[in-house]
C-alpha positions as CSV (number, residue, x, y, z in Angstrom):
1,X,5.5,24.5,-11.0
2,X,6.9,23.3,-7.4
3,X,3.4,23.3,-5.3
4,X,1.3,21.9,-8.0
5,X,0.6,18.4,-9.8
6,X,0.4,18.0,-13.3
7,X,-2.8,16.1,-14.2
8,X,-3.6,14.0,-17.4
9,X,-7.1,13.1,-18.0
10,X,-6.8,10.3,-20.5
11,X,-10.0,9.2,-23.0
12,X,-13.1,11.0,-22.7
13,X,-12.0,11.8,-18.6
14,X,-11.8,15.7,-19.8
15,X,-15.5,15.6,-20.1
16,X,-15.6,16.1,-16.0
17,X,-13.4,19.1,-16.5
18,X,-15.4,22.5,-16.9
19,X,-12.7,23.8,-19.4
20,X,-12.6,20.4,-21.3
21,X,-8.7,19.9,-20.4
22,X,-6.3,17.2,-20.9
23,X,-4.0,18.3,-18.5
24,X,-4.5,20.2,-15.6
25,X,-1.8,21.8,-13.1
26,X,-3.4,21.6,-9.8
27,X,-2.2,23.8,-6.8
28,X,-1.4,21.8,-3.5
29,X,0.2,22.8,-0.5
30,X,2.2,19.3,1.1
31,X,1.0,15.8,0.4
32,X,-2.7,14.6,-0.4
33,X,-4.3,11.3,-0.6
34,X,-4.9,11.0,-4.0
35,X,-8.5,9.6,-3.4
36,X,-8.8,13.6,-1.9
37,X,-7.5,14.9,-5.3
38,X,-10.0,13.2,-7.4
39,X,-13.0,14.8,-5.4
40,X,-10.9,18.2,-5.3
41,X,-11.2,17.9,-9.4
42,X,-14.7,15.9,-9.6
43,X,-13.3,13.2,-11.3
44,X,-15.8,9.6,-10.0
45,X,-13.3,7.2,-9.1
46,X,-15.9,4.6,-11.2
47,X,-14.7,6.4,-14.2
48,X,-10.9,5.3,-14.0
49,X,-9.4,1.8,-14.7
50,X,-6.1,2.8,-14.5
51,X,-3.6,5.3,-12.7
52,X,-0.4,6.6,-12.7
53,X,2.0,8.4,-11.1
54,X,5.5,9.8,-12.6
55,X,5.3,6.8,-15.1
56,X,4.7,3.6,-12.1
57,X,0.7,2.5,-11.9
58,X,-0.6,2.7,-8.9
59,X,-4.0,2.1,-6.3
60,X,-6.3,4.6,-5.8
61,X,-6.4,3.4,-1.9
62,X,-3.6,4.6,0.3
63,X,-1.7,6.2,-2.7
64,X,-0.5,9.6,-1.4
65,X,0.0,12.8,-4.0
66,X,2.9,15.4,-3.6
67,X,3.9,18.5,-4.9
68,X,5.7,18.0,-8.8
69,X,4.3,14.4,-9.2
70,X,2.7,14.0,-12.6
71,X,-0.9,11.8,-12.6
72,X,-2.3,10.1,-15.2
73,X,-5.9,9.2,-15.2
74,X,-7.4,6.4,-17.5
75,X,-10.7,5.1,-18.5
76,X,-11.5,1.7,-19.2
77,X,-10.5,1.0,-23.0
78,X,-12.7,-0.8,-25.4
79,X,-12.0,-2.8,-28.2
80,X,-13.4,-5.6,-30.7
């Protein structure tokens, strides 16, 4: 899928879905702050502790998406 970004809503992150999806292929058209792609898919940055993209973590701030990249999203985990 060459204008879209694969999505991966780790944890209980599919809850902000409407379908209740792990992965989501998400249509873009060139480059997009990836701060922009979580309000185009209503994810709350305050929900995510960690991110990837094609497998290297990255920052929410200044992190820029592009077509065929594949983002993970993660919650904070929780253990004892």
């Amino acid at each position: 899928m060459e204008n879209t970004v694969e999505i991966h809503l780790g944890g209980h992150l599919n809850f902000f879905d409407p379908d209740k999806r792990n992965e989501l292929h998400v249509p873009i058209s060139g480059e997009m702050r990836l701060s922009d792609m979580l309000e185009l898919i209503n994810l709350p940055s305050a929900e995510i502790a960690l991110i990837s993209i094609n497998g290297e973590h990255v920052d929410l701030e200044n992190t820029i998406v592009f077509p065929g990249d594949r983002i993970g999203f993660y919650p904070p985990m929780g253990g004892g």
